[in-house]
C-alpha positions in Angstrom: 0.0 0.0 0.0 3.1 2.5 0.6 5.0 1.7 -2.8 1.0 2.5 -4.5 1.3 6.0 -2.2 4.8 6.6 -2.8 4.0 5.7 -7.1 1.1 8.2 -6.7 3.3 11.0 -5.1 6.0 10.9 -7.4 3.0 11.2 -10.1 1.8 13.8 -8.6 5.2 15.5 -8.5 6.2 15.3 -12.1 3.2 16.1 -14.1 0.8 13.8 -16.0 2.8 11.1 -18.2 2.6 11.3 -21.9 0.0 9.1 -21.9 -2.5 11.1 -20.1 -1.3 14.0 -21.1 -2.4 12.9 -24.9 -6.0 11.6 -23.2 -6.3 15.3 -21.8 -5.6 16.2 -25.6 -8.9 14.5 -26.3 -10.5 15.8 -23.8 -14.2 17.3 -24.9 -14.3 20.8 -26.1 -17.5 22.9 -26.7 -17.4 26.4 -28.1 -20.5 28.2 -29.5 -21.5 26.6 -32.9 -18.9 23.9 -32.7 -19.7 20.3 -31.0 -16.5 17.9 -30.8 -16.9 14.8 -28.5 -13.9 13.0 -29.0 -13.7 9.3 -27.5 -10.8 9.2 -25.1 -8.9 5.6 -25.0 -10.4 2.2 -23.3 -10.2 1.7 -20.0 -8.2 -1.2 -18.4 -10.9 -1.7 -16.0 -13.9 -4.3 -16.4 -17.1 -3.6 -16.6 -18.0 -3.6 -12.9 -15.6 -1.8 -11.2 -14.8 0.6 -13.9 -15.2 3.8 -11.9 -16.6 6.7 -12.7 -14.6 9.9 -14.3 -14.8 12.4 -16.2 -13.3 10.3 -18.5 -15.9 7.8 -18.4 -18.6 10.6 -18.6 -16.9 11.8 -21.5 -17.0 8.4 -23.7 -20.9 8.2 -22.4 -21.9 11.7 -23.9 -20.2 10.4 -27.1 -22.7 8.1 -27.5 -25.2 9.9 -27.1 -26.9 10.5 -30.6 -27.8 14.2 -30.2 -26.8 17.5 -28.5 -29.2 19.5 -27.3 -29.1 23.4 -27.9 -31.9 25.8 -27.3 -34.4 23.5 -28.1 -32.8 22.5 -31.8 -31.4 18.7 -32.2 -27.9 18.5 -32.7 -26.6 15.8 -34.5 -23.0 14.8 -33.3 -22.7 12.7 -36.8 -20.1 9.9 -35.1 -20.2 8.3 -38.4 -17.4 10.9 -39.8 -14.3 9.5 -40.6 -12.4 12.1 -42.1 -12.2 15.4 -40.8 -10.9 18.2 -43.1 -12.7 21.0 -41.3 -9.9 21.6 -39.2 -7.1 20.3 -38.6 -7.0 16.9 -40.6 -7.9 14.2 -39.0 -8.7 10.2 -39.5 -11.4 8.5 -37.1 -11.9 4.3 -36.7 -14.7 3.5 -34.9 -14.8 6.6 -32.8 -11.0 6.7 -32.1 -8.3 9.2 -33.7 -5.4 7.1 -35.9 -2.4 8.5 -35.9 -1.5 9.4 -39.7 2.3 9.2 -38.9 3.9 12.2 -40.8 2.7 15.7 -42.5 3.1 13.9 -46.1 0.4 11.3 -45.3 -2.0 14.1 -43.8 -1.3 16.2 -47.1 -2.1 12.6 -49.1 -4.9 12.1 -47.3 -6.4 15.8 -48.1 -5.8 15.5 -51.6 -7.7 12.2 -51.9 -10.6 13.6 -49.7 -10.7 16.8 -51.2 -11.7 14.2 -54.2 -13.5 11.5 -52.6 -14.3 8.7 -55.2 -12.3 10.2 -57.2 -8.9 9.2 -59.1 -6.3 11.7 -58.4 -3.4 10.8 -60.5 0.6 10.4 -59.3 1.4 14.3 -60.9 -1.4 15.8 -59.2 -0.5 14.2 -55.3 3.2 15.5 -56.3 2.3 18.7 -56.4 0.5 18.7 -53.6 3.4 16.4 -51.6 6.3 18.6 -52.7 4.5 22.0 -53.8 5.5 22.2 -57.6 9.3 20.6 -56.4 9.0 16.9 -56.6 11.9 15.2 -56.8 13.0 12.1 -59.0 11.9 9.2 -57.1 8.6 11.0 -56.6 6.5 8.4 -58.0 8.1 5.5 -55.7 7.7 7.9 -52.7 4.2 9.1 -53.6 3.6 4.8 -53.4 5.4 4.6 -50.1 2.8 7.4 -48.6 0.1 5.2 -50.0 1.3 2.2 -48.3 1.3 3.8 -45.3 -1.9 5.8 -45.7 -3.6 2.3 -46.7 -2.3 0.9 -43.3 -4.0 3.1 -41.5 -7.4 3.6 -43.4 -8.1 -0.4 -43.9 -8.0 -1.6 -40.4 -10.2 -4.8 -40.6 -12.3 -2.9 -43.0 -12.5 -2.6 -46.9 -10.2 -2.0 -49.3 -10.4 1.8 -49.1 -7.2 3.1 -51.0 -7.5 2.1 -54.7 -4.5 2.2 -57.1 -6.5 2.8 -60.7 -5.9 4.7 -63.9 -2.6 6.4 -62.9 -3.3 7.3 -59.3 -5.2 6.4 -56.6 -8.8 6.5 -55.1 -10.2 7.2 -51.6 -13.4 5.1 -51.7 -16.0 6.9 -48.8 -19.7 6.9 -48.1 -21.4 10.4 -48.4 -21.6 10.5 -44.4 -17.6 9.5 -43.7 -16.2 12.6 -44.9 -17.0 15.9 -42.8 -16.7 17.9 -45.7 -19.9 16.1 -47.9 -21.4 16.5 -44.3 -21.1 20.2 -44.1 -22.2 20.9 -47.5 -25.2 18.8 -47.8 -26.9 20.3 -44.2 -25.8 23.7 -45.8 -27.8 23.1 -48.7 -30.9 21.6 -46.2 -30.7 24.5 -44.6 -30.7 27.0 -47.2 -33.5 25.5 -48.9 -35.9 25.6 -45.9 -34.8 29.3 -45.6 -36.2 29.6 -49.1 -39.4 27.8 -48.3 -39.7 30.3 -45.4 -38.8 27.8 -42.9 -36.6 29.3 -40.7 -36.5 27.6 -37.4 -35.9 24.8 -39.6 -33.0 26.1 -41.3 -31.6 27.2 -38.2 -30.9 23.5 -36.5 -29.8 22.4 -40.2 -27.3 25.7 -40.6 -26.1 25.5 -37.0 -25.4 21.4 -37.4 -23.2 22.5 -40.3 -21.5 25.2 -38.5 -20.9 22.7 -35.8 -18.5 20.3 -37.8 -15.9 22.9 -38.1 -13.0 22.9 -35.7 -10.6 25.9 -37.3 -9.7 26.2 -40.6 -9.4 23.7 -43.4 -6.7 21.5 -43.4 -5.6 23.5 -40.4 -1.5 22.8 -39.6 -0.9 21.5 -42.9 2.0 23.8 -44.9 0.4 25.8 -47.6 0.3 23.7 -50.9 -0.7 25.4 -54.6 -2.4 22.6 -55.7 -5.0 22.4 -52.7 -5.1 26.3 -52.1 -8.4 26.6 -54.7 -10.3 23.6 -52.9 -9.6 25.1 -49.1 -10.5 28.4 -50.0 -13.8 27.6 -51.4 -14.5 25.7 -48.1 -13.7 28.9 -46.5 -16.2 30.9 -48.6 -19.0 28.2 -48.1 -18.5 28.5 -44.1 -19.5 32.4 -44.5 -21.8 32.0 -46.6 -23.3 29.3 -44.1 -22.7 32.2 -41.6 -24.7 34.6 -43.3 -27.5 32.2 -43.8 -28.1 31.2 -40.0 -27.7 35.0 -38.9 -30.6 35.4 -41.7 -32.5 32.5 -40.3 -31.6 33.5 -36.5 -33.5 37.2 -37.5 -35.9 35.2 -39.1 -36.8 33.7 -35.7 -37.1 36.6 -33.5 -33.3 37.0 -33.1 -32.5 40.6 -33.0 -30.0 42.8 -30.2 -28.2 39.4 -28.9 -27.2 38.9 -33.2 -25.3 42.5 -33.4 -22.0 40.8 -31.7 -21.7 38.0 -34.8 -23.3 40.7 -37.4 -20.4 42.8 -36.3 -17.4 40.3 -36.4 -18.7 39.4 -39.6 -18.4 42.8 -41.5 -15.2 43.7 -39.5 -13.5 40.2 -41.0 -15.4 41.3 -44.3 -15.9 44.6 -44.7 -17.2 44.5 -48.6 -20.2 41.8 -48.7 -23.4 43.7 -48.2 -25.3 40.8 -46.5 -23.4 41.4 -43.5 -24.2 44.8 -43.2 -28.2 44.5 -44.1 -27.8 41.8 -41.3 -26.1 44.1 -39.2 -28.5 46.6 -39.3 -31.6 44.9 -38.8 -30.3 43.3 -35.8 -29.7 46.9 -34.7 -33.1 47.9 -35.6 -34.8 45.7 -34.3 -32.7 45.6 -31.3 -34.2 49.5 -31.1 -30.9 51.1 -32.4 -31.8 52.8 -35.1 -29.3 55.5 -34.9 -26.6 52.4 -34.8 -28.6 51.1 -37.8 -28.0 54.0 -39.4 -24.8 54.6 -38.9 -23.9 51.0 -40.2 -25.4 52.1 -43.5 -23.1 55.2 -43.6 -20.1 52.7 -42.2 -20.5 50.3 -45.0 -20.8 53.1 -47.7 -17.4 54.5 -46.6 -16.0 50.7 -47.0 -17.5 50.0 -50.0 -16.6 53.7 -51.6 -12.7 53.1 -50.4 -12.9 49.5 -51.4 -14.3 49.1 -54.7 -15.1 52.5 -55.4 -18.9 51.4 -55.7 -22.3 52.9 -53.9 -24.2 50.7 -52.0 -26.2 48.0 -54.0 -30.2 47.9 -54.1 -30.5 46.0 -51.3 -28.4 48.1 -48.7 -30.1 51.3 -49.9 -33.8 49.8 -49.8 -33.2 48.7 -46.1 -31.8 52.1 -45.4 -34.8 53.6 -47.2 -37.4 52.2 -45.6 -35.6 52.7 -41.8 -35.5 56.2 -42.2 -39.5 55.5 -43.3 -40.2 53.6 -39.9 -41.7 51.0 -42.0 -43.3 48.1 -40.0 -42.4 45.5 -42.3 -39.1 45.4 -40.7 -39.5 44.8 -37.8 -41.3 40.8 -38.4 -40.0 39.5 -42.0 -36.7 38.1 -42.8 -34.0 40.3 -44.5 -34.6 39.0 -47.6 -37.9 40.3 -47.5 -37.6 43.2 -44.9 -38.2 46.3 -47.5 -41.2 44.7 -48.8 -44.3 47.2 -48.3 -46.9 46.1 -46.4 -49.8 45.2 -48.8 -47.4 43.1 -51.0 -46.6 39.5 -51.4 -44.5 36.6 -53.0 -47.2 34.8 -54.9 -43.8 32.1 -56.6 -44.5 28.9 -55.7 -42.2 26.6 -53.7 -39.0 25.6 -55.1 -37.5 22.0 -56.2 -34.3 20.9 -55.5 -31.5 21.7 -58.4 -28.4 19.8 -58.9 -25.5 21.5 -60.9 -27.3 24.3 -61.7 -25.4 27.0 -59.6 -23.8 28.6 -62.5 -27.4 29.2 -64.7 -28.8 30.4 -61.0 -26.1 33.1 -60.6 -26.4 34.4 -64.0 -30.2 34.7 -63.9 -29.8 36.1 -60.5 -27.6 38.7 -61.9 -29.6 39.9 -64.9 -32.7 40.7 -62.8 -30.6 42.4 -60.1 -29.0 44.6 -62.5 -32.0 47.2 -62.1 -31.5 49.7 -65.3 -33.2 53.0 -64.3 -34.9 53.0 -68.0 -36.2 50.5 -69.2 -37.7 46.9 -67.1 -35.4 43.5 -67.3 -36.4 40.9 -69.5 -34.0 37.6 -68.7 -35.2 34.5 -71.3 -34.4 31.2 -69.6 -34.7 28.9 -72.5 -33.8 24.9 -73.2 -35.3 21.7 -74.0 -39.1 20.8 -72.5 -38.5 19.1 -69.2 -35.0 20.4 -68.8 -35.6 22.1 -65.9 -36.1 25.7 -66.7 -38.9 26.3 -64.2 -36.6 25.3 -60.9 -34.0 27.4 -62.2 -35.8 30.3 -63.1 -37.8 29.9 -59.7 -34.7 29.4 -57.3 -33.1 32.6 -59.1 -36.6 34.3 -58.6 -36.3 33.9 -54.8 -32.8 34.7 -54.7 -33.8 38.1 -56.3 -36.6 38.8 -54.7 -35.1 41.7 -52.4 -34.7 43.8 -55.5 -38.1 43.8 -56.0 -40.1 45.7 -53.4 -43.5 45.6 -54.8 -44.0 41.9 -54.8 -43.3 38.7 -56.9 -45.8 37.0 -59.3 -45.8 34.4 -61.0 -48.2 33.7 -64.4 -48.1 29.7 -65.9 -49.0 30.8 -69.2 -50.2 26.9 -69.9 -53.0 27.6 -67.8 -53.8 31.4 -67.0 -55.5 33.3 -69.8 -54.7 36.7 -69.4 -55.7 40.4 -70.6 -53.0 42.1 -71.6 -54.4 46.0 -70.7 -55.7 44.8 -67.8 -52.5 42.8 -66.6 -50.4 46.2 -67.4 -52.5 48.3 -65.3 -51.8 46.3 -62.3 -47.9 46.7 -62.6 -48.1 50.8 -63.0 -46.3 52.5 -61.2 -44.6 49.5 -59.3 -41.4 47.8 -58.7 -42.3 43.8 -58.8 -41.0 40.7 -60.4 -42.9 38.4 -62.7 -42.1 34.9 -63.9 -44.3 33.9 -66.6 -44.0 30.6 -67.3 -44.0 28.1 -70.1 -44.2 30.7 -72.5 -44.3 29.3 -76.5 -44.1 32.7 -78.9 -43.2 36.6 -78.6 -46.5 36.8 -79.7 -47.8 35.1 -76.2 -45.5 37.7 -74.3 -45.4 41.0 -75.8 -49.0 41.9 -74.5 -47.6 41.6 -70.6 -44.4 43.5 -70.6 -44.7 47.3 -69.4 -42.6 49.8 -69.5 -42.1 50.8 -65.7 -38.1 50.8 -65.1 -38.5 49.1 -61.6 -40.1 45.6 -62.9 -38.8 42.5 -64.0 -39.8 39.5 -66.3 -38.1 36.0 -66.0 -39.4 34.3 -68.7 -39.1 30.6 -69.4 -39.7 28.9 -73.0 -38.3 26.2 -75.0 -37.0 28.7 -77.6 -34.8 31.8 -77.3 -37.9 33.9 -78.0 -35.4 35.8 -80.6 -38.2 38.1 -81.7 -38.5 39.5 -78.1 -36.5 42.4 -76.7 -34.9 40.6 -74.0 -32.2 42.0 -71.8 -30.4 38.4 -71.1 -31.1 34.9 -72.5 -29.9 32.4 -70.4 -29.5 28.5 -71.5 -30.2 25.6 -70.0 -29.0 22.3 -71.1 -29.6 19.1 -70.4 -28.1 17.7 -67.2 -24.5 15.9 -67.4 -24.6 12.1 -66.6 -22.9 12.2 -63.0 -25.6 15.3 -62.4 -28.5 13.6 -63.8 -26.9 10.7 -61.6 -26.6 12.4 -58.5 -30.2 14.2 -58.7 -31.7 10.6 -58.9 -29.7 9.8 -55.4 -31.2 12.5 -54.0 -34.8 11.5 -55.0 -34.6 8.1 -54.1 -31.5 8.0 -51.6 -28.4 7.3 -52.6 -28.0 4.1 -51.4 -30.5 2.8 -54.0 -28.5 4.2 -56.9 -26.4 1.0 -57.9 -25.1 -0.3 -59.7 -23.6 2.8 -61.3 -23.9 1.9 -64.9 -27.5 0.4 -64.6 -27.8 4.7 -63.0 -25.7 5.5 -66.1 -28.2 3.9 -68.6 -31.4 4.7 -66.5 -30.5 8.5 -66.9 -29.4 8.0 -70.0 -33.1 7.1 -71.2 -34.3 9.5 -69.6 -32.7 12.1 -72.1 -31.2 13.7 -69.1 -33.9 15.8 -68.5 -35.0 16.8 -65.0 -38.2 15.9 -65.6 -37.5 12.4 -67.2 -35.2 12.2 -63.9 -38.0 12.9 -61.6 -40.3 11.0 -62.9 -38.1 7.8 -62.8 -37.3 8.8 -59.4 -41.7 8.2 -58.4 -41.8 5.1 -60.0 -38.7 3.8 -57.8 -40.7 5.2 -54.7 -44.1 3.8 -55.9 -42.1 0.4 -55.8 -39.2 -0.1 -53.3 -38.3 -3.5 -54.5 -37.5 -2.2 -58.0 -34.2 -2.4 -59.1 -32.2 0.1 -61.7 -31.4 -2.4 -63.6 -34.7 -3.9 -63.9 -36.3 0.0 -64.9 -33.4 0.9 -67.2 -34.5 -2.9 -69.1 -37.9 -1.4 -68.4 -37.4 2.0 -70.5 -35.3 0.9 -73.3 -39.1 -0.4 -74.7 -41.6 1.2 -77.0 -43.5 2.0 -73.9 -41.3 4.2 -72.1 -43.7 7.3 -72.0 -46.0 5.2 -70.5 -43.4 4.3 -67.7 -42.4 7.7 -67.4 -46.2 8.9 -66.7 -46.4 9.3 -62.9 -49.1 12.2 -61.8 -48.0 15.6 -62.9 -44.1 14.3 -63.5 -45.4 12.9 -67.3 -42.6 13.7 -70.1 -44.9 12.6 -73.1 -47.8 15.5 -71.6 -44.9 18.0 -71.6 -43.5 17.2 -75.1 -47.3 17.5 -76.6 -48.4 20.6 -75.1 -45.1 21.7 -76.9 -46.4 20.2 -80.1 -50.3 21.0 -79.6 -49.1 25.2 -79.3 -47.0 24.9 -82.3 -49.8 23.3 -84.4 -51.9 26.4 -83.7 -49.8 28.7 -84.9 -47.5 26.3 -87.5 -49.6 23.5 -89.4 -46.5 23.2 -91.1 -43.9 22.6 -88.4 -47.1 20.3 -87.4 -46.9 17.8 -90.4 -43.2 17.7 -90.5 -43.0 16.9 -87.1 -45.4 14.2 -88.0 -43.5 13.1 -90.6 -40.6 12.5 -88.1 -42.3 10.3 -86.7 -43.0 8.0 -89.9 -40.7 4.7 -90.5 -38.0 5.8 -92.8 -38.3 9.8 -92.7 -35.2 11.6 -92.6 -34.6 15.3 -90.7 -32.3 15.4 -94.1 -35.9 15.0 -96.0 -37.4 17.8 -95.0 -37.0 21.6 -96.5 -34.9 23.6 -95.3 -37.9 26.1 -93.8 -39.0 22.9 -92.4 -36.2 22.5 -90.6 -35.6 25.6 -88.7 -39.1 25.9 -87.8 -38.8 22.8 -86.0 -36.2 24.1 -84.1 -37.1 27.6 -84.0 -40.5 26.0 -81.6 -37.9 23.3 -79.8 -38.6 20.5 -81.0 -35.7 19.8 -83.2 -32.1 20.0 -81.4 -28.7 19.8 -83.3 -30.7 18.8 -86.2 -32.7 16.1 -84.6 -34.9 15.0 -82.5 -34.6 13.9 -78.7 -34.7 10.1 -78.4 -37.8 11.0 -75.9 -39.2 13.7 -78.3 -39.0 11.2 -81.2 -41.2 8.9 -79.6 -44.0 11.6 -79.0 -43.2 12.2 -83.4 -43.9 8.0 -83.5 -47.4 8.3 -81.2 -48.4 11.0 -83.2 -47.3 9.5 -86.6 -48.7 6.0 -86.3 -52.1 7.3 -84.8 
């Protein structure tokens, strides 16, 4: 009993060993926004007289399947493997691996950065050695890999694949904290765009939560990965911005200025923190502070970018200095709408890869001219997927539109032009007419106030309309068309990937094609994608493809049925198509562009999906 006292003592004396010393290192740490449970080592002790430490209530909280914060569920997400949010690290069941050297952890980033993904022997040598490899960099890069495969199997799958020049870091979407991050981003911005904000307040704060510092945080700075980090960066402000937007949304106001603050003092030039900023303030009951953040953020953006404040800082600032109630109960996005008004655009789908079309749109209708009204043409194949875009970008532009938003499906709303017009006198609002098929159809329901905006789908570029921007949109790639079917039906159902491959590929690669596979596969969990892709190479496919509202062949022959009104002749040749035998090369060459002039004909042919409509219609 005296050697165990005098053992103690001298313990006590010199300081924790290494060993504890590294469990301390473990030890839980919780900051605002950021939940990290990590499980310390396994105890010597038995079951029964294990005793009870901090330790011990440390490896019980971590498995404990939520967190609670002010009321919102907090997913800890144990199931993350690798952690790039931070500094890197690599998790087996629930226990940190040591990754042995700064090369593997730069390996390892590389690979994750591109999960599923070859990444070939010159791209990880630029990231090993920064632009400086040297000779035996391809033996060295397979040394690293050895290692890094040592440490990543561990009784499990073969998770480091050597393939096509390179390797490949096979994961699950929920392993890697970065696909994490961003999906529970996108979650949450999409229920702050349905005007769910409590929602997208748990969803934005669970994001927010997986971060631990920066990116890759105490790896040296590497070129070749500098792109990738930084754009994780951007996404975690932009993740920022939305929360502080949801948090206002909620009833949020004075205890927001502190993070509305740090925001625009770390970035002084992005508007949305400021608007933030000074609704918290006025709402908070600062408006002097409010005010003065307007006249702070001009200065910045005058001595920055030598640029006045955009339409939405001013509007805010407008209707402050108006007292107008409407800011003091709707979300900033909505804040300088009058009272009276309202967003009459329906609720948004889900998009996949279709950032790039969204921005542009967004852009067009926010680029107010003081003249004349915007006019943005979103145009593309039927079922492409032009409505989603056009109605995400709608939503995203919304704030520059202080009258209201509309929207007008032209496929089903006969309207009066003079009467329409009057309505829109005098007034700043957006419109989205929809499925429109001629200028003709159009021209009646454009105004000439400066302060609206028309975002106008069609399948044509409506070329005989004085648009102010025509934006395309194609059909989606196969790995997009791919990864939109995962989210329908879950991605665990998409396999294997070239029956998804084939399945998307009959489906033309059109959102709606996509979506409508996507019901039948939820009408019938014990279908395979095999068994539909067999399904859809038939003559029936339209029929398979007809599920409610989600019906390609309806689409297509509204298309055809509002050409034949106005073109017998496009009509018959499109008939023709249809015929066995007939040639696009047959037709005149009048014939030809008419076709393609209404959408029908693409590349100078038809759609595999749009031919078989031409067959119904021939053969009937």
């Amino acid at each position: 009993m005296s050697t165990q006292r005098s053992t103690a003592a001298r313990r006590s004396q010199s300081g924790p060993s290494p060993s504890r010393a590294r469990a301390a290192s473990t030890t839980s740490t919780i900051t605002p926004g950021t939940y990290r449970l990590a499980r310390p080592r396994r105890s010597r002790h038995t079951q029964d007289d294990r005793p009870v430490t901090l330790r011990s209530i440390s490896k019980l909280l971590a498995r404990l399947p939520t967190l609670v914060r002010g009321g919102d569920r907090v997913e800890t997400f144990e199931g993350i493997r690798y952690r790039l949010l931070g500094p890197v690290e690599l998790y087996h069941e629930g226990e940190a691996v040591d990754l042995a050297s700064t090369k593997v952890r730069l390996m390892l980033t590389a690979l994750a950065l591109a999960p599923n993904t070859v990444v070939s022997f010159d791209q990880l040598g630029q990231v090993l050695w920064d632009g400086g490899a040297p000779p035996s960099a391809r033996s060295n890069v397979r040394t690293y890999a050895t290692t890094l495969r040592r440490v990543l199997d561990q009784g499990c799958r073969n998770r480091l694949v050597s393939r096509g020049g390179g390797y490949l870091l096979s994961t699950d979407p929920d392993e890697l904290d970065v696909q994490v991050f961003g999906r529970l981003a996108e979650i949450g911005r999409r229920a702050l765009a349905d005007g769910e904000p409590a929602s997208a307040r748990t969803h934005l704060r669970q994001a927010l939560g997986l971060w631990r510092g920066h990116p890759a945080e105490g790896l040296p700075r590497r070129r070749a990965l500098a792109g990738a980090l930084d754009a994780l960066t951007e996404q975690r402000l932009l993740v920022e911005e939305d929360l502080l937007e949801a948090e206002l949304a909620v009833g949020g106001n004075a205890e927001l200025v502190g993070t509305a603050r740090r925001l625009v003092t770390e970035h002084p030039l992005r508007e949305r923190g400021w608007a933030e900023l000074m609704l918290a303030l006025y709402r908070g009951g600062d408006v002097g502070a409010a005010l003065e953040a307007f006249t702070e953020a001009r200065n910045r953006l005058v001595e920055g970018l030598g640029l006045e404040p955009g339409p939405r800082l001013q509007q805010l600032h407008t209707a402050m200095l108006n007292r107008d109630p409407a800011l003091l109960d709707r979300p900033p996005a909505a804040a300088v709408v009058r009272g009276g008004t309202r967003c009459e655009l329906p609720r948004q789908v889900g998009l996949v890869n279709r950032a790039e079309e969204v921005r542009t749109v967004v852009a067009a209708l926010c680029a107010l001219d003081e003249d004349e009204p915007r006019v943005v043409v979103v145009h593309g194949p039927p079922g492409a997927g032009k409505s989603a875009v056009a109605l995400r970008a709608a939503h995203q532009a919304a704030w520059s539109y202080p009258d209201g938003q509309r929207y007008v499906d032209l496929t089903e709303i006969p309207l009066d032009g003079a009467s329409w017009r009057a309505t829109l006198a005098g007034r700043r609002e957006l419109v989205v007419v929809d499925h429109c098929t001629s200028a003709a159809q159009l021209r009646p329901l454009l105004v000439a106030e400066p302060g609206c905006g028309f975002l106008v789908t069609a399948d044509t570029p409506l070329a005989a309309v004085d648009a102010t921007t025509r934006i395309p949109v194609g059909r989606l790639s196969t790995p997009a068309a791919v990864a939109m079917l995962g989210r329908l039906i879950g991605r665990s159902r998409v396999t294997p990937a070239w029956a998804a491959a084939e399945l998307v590929k009959r489906c033309d690669h059109l959102a709606l094609a996509v979506r409508a596979a996507a019901a039948v596969l939820i009408g019938d969990p014990r279908l395979t994608l095999p068994d539909l892709a067999a399904r859809l190479s038939g003559e029936a496919i339209l029929d398979e493809l007809a599920v409610d509202d989600l019906d390609p062949r309806a689409r297509l022959l509204s298309r055809y049925r509002a050409m034949s009104t106005v073109d017998q002749g496009a009509a018959a040749a499109f008939q023709y198509l249809g015929t066995d035998g007939a040639t696009v090369e047959a037709l005149t060459t009048p014939a030809v562009r008419r076709l393609a002039d209404h959408g029908l004909l693409e590349d100078g042919r038809l759609a595999p999906l749009t031919h078989r409509v031409a067959v119904e219609l021939g053969t009937g």
